[in-house]
ROSE-4610 file (N, C-alpha, C; in Angstrom, 1 decimal, always signed):
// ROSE-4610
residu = [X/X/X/X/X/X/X/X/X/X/X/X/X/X/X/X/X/X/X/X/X/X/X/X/X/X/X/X/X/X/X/X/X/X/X/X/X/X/X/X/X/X/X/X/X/X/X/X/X/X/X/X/X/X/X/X/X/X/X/X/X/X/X/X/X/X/X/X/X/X/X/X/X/X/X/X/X/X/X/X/X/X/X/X/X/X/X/X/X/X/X/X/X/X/X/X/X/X/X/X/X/X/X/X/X/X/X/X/X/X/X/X/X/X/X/X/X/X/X/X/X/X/X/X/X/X/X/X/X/X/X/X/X/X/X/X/X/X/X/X/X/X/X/X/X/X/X/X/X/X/X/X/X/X/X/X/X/X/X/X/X/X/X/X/X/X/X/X/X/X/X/X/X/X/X/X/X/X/X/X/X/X/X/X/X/X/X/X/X/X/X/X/X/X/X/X/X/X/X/X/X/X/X/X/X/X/X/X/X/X/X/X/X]
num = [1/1/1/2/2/2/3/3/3/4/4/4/5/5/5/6/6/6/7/7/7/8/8/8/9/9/9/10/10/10/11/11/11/12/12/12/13/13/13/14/14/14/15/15/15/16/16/16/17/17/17/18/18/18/19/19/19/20/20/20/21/21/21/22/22/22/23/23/23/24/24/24/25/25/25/26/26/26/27/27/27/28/28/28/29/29/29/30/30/30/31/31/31/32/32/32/33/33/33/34/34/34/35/35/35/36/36/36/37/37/37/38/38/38/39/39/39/40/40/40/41/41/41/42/42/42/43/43/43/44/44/44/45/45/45/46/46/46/47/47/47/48/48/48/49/49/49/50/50/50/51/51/51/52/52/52/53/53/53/54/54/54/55/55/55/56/56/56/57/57/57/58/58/58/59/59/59/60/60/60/61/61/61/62/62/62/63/63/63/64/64/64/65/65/65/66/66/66/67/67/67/68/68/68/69/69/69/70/70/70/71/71/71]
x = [-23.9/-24.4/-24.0/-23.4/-23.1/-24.2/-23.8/-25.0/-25.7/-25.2/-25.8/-26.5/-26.2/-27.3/-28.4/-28.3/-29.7/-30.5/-29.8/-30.7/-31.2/-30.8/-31.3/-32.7/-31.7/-33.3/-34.6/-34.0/-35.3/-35.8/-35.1/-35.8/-37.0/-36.1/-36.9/-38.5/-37.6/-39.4/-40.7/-40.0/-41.0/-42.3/-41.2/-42.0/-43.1/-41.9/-43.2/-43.5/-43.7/-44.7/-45.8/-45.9/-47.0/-47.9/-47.1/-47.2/-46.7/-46.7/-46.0/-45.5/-46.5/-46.3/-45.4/-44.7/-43.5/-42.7/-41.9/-40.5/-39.2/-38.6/-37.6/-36.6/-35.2/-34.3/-33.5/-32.7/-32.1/-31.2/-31.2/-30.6/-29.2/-28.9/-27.7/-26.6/-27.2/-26.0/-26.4/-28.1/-27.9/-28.1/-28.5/-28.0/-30.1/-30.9/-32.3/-33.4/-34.5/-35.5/-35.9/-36.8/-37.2/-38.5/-39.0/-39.9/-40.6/-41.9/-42.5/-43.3/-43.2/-44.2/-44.3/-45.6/-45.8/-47.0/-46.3/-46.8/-47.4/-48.4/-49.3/-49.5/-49.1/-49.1/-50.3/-49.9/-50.8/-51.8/-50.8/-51.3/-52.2/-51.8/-52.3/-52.4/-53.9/-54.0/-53.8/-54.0/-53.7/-52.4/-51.2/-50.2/-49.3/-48.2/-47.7/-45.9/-45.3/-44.4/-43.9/-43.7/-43.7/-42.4/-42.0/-40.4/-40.1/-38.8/-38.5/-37.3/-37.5/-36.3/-35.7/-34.6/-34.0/-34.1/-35.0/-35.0/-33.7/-32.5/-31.0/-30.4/-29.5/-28.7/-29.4/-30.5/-31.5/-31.2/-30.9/-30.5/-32.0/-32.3/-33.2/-33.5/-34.8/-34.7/-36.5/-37.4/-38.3/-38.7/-40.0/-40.4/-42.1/-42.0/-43.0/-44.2/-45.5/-46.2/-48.0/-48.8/-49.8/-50.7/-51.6/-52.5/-52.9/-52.8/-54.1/-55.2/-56.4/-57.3/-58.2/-58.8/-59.1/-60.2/-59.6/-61.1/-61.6]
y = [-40.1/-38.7/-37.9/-36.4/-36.0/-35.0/-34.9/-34.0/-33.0/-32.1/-30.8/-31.4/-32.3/-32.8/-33.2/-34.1/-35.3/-34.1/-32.8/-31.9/-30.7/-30.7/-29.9/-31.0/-32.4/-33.2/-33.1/-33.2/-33.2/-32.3/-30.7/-29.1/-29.6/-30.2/-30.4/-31.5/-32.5/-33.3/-32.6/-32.1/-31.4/-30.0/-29.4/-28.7/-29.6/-30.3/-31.3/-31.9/-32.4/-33.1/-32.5/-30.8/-30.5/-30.0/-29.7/-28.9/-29.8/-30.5/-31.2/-29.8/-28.9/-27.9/-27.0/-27.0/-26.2/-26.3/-25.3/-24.9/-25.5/-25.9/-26.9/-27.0/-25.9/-26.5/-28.1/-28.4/-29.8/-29.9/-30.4/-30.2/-31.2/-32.1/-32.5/-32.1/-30.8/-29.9/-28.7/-28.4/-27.4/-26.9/-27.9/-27.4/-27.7/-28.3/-28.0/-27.9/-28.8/-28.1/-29.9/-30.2/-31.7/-32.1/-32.5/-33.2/-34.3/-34.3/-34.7/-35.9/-37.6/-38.6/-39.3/-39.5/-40.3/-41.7/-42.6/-43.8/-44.7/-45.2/-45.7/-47.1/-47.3/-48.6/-49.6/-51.1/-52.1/-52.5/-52.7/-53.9/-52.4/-51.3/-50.5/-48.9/-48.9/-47.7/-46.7/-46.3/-45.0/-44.8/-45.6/-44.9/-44.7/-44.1/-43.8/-43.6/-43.7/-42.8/-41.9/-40.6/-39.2/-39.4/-39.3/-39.3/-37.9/-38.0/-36.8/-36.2/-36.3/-36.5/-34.9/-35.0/-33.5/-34.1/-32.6/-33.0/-32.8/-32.4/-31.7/-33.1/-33.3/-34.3/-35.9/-35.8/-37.2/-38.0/-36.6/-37.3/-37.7/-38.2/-38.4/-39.0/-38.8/-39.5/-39.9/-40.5/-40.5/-40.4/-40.2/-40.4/-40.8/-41.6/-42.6/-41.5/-41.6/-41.0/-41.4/-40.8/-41.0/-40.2/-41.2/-40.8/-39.5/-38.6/-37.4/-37.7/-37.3/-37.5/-36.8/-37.5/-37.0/-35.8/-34.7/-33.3/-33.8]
z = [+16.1/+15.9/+17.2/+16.8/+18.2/+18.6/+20.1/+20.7/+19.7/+20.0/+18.4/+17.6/+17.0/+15.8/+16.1/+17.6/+18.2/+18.4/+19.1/+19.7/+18.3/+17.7/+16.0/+15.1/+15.7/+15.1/+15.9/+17.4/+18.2/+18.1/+17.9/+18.0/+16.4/+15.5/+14.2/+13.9/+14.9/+15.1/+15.8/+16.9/+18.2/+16.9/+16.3/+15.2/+14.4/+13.9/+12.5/+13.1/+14.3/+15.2/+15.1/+15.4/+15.6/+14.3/+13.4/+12.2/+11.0/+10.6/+9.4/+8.2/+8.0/+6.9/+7.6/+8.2/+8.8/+7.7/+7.3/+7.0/+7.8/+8.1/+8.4/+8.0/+8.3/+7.3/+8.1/+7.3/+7.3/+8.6/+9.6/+11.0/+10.4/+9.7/+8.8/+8.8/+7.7/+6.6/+6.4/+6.7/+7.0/+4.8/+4.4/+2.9/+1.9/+3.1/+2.2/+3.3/+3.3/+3.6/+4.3/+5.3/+5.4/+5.0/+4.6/+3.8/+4.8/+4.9/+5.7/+5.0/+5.6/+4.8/+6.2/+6.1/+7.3/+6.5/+7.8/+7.4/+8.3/+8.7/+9.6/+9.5/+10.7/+11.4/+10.8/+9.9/+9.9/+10.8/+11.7/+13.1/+14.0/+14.2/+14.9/+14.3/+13.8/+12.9/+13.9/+15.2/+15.7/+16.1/+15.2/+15.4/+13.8/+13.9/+12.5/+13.2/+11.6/+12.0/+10.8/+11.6/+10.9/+10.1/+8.7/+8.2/+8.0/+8.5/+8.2/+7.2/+6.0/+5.1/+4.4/+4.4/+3.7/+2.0/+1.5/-0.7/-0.8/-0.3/-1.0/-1.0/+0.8/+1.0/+1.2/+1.6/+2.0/+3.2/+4.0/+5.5/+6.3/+7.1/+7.7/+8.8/+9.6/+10.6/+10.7/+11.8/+12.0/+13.2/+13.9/+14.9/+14.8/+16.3/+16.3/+17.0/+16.8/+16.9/+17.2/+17.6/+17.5/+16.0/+15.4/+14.0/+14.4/+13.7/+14.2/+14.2/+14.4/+14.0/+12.6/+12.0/+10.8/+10.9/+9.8/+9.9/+9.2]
């Protein structure tokens, strides 16, 4: 993956890090939207990781994260 892209994904996690319901287009291709599923650790419920997948092309990536905490 070249620079431009690592740094379009990172600009793209740092958002749905904070916000999962962000708008996002696809740091990829540039051709849909990313789609947010996150999935939490067996062995250690306070952590997860956030996926971050495009609905168009299905590029993706993830990052490791802390659980929010529940409202």
């Amino acid at each position: 993956m070249n620079k431009a892209k690592v740094e379009k994904w990172t600009a793209a996690a740092k958002i749905l890090g904070v916000d999962p319901s962000q708008i996002v287009r696809c740091p990829e291709r540039d051709d849909g939207v990313l789609v947010v599923h996150d999935v939490v650790f067996e062995r250690d419920p306070t952590m997860m990781e956030r996926w971050l997948i495009c609905d168009t092309c299905h590029a993706g990536n993830a990052m490791r994260m802390p659980t929010p905490p529940k409202r």
